[in-house]
N, C-alpha and C positions, 0 to 999 in steps of 0.2 A: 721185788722188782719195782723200781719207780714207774709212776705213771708219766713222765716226760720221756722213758723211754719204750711206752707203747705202741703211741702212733706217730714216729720220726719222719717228717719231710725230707725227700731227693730231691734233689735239680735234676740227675740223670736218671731219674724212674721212666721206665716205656710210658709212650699215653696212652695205651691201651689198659697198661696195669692200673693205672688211674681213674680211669671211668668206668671199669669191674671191682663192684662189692663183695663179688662172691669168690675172689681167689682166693681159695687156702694156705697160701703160703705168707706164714706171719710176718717172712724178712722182706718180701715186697708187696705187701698189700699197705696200703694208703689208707684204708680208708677206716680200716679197723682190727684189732689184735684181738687174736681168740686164746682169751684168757682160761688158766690151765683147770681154774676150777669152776668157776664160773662161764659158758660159751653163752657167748651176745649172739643172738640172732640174725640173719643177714639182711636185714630190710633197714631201706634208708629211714622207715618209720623211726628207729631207736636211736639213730645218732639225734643229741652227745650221748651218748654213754658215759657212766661214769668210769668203766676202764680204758674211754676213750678221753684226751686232753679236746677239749675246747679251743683253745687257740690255734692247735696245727687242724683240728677240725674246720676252722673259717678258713684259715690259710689254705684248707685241700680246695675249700668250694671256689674262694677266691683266684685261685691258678685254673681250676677247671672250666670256671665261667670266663676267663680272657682266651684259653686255647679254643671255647666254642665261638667264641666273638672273631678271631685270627681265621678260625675255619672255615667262619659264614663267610667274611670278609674275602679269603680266598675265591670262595663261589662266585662271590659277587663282581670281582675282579675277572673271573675266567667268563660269566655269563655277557660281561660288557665288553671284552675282547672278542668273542665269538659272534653276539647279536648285530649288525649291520648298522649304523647309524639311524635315525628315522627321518632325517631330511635326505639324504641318499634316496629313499624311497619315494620319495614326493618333490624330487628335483625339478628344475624349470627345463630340461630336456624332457623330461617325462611327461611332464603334463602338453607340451608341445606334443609331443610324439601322439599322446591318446587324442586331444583335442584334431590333431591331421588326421588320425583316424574315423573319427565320429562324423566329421566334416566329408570324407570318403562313403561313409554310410549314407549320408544323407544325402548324398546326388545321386544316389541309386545308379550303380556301377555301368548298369545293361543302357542303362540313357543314354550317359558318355561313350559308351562303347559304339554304339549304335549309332549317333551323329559324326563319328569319327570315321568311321567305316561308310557312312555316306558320302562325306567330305572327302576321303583318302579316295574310294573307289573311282568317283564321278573326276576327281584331278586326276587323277592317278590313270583315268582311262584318254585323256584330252596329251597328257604328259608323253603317252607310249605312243599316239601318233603323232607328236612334235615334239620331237627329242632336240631337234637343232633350237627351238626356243626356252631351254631347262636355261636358268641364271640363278646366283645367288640372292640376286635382287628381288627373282620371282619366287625362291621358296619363302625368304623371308616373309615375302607377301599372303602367300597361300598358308603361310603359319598362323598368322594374325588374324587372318577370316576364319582359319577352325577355331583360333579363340573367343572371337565371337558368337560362332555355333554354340559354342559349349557355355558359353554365358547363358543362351536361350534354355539349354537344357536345365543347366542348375538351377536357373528362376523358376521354370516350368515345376521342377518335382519340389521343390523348397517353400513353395506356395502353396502346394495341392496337399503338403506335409504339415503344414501348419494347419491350415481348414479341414483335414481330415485327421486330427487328432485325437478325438472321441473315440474315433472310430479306428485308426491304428493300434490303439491301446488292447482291441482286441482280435483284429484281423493280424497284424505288424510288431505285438510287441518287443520285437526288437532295433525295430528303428530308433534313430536315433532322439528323436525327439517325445515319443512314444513312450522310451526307458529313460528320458531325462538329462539327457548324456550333452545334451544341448538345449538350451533356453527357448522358448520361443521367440525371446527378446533377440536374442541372439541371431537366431534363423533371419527374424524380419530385416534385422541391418544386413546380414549377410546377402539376402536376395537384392535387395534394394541397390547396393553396391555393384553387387552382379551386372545387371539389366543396366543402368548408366554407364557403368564401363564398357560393356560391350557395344550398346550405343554410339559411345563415342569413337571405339575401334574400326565400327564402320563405316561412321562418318569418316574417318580419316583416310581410311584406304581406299576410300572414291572408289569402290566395288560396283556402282551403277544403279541407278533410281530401284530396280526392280530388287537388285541386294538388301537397301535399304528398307522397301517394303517389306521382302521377306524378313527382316528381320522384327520389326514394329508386329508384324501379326503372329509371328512366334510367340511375343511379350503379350501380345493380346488374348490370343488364345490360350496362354497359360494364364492370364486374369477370368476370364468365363467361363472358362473349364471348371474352375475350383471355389474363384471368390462369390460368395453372397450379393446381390439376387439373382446372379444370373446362375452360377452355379449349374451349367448342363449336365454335368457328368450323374448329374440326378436322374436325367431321361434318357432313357437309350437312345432313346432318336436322334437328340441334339448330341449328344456323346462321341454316337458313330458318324454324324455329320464332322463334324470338329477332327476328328481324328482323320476321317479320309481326306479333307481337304490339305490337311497337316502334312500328311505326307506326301500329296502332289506338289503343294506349294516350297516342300521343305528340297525336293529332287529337282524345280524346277531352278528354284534359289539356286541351289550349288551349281547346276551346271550350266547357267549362265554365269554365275561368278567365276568358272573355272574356264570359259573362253574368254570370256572378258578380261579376265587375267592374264589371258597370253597372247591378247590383241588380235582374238579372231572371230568373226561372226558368230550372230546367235544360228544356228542349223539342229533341225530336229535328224538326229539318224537313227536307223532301223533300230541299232541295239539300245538307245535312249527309249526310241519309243516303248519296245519289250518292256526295259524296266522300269518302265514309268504305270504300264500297266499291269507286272509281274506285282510292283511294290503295293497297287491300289489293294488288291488283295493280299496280300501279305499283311499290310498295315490295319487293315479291314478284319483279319483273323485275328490281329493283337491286340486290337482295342476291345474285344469281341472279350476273348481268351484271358485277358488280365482277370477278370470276377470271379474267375470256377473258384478261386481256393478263398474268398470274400463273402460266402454267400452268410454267413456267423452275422458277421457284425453289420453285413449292408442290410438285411434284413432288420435286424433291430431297431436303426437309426431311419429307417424306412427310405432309402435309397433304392429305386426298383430298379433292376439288370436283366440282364437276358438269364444269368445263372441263378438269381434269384426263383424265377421267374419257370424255368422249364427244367432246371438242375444240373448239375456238374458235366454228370455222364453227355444229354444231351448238345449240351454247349460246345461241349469238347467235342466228339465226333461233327457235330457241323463244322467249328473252326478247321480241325483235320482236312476235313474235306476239301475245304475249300481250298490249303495251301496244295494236295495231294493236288486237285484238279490243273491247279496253275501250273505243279510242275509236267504235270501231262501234256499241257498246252506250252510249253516248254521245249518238251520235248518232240513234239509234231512239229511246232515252227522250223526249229534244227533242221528237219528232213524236210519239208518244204520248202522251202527257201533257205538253201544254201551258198548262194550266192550274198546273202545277206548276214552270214552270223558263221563264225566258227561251228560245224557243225559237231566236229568229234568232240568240242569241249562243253556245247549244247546238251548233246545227250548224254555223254558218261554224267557227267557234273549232275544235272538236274536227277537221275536215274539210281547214285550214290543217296545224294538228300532223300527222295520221294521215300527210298528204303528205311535209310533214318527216320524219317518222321513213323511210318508205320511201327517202327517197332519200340517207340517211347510214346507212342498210344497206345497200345499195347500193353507195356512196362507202368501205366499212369491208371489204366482199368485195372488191372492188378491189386492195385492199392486199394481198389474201391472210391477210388476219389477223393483220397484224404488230401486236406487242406493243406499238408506240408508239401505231400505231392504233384498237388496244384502250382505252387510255387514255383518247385522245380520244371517242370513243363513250361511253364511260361517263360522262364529263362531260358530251356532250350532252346523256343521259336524263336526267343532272338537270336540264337548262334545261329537258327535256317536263316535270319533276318542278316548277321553281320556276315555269312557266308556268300550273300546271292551277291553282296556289292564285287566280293572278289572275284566272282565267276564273270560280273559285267565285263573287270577287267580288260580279259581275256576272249570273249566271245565277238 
């Protein structure tokens, strides 16, 4: 038998017979003939063989090595049909979208919430007894003055965020500026822009000298509260001075801008008064209440608090108290003087909360006072916080 007819090349061989050494069968095996006297061994170690040809020997590897080249190439085809492009991932809608996000982080939700629900309640309570003065001219107007509120808010925590960096990085790591998610660079144009604009929105809408002030000392008080030297937020004292005056002046602001707005005298009435001095304490609990889940890193950077200072548990049962008492004194007013205040929505209303608040004291000692659930409590009292405006509403 010649040896050009040992190991004969197919065009129509299976490919599988092709890349198996070890099939027995001499009419289709490729790769080697098992000679009748002599049997060649199956390991690629022995090609050539000498009862195998050489030349269909290069020609096997040669077809074998372009079907694995066509195979990869396959792969490599289906993996870049299936994989997503990588600028699709990193599109200029996307980085917008996280950037609006992070920006949302960084004004701290419960702030905005909570000036809004100041503004909304205090109009909103002026609106229900002069429905004949509602215009489109006047929402527009009452729009613009909450943008201005809310310019104070986001300068206030965007400040306090920047100069408490150090110190978020361990009390806050998730803020935004904290995780990096925003520059600092960035933050300081951002506030700056903030606080002028808003400025100017109120100069514009001629809201009345004491608007204006309210506004200037909102910007002020978020510059002492946080910035270096003055920096109060360091002594409890000036702290909770700053804060109570914050929320008288911040109640007094809106509702004179909110008669002012509708072309009607400045008038102190019963249910103003209530929350004028429902909110002293309310606000007085919050300024108090923010440090329980703080006391890690304000102690380190040596910042002394009341939480620091006598401990979570403590802090917390006093702040409790205090809100629990208001609404007791809430709820006596109602039944005293009813001639002055919706009484049924006096007492259900305030009698619903008081519940609430006991049983996420409660739910908060349970924890043992862990700092995550410090957090969450503190955002609670602001829901008792955006709830009370809407009870003013109505009372």
């Amino acid at each position: 038998m010649g040896l050009s007819s040992v190991c004969t090349f197919s065009f129509q061989t299976n490919y599988h017979t092709l890349l198996n050494p070890h099939n027995n069968n001499p009419k289709t095996s490729l790769l080697c003939y098992r000679h009748p006297k002599t049997p060649i061994k199956y390991s690629y170690n022995n090609f050539p063989s000498k009862h195998c040809s050489t030349k269909s020997f290069h020609l096997q590897n040669k077809c074998s090595e372009s079907l694995s080249i066509a195979k990869n190439s396959i792969r490599a085809a289906t993996t870049n049909q299936t994989e997503p492009p990588e600028s699709d991932n990193h599109s200029v809608a996307t980085k917008i979208l996280n950037f609006g996000k992070a920006c949302w982080k960084l004004q701290r939700p419960y702030t905005i919430i909570a000036f809004t629900s100041c503004a909304c309640g205090l109009f909103g309570k002026e609106l229900l007894h002069n429905t004949n003065l509602i215009s489109w001219s006047l929402m527009f107007k009452a729009f613009f003055f909450l943008v201005a509120v809310l310019c104070i808010a986001s300068f206030t925590t965007t400040i306090n965020q920047i100069y408490d960096l150090h110190i978020d990085r361990i009390n806050k790591p998730d803020l935004p500026l904290a995780s990096g998610e925003i520059s600092v660079n960035t933050a300081w144009i951002m506030s700056i822009i903030v606080a002028l604009f808003g400025l100017i929105i109120t100069i514009k809408m001629k809201g009345g000298p004491l608007y204006i002030f309210g506004y200037c000392f909102g910007i002020f008080g978020g510059i002492v509260y946080s910035v270096p030297p003055f920096r109060w937020k360091q002594n409890p004292s000036t702290a909770f001075l700053l804060n109570f005056l914050a929320h008288i002046i911040t109640n007094f602001t809106f509702y004179y801008a909110s008669r002012a707005a509708l072309g009607l005298p400045f008038e102190l009435r019963p249910s103003f008064t209530f929350l004028l001095a429902f909110m002293k304490s309310m606000g007085s609990a919050l300024a108090l209440i923010k440090d329980a889940s703080d006391v890690e890193g304000d102690t380190k950077f040596g910042i002394s608090t009341l939480a620091s200072k006598y401990g979570s548990r403590n802090l917390t049962l006093f702040c409790s108290g205090i809100v629990l008492l208001s609404y007791v004194a809430a709820i006596l007013a109602g039944i005293i003087w009813p001639q002055a205040f919706n009484s049924n929505v006096m007492l259900l209303s305030h009698a619903i909360l008081a519940f609430w608040l006991i049983l996420q004291t409660r739910d908060f000692a349970l924890t043992n006072y862990d700092p995550e659930a410090g957090r969450r409590f503190y955002e609670f009292m602001w829901k008792l916080y955006y709830a009370e405006y809407l009870v003013y509403v109505f009372i």
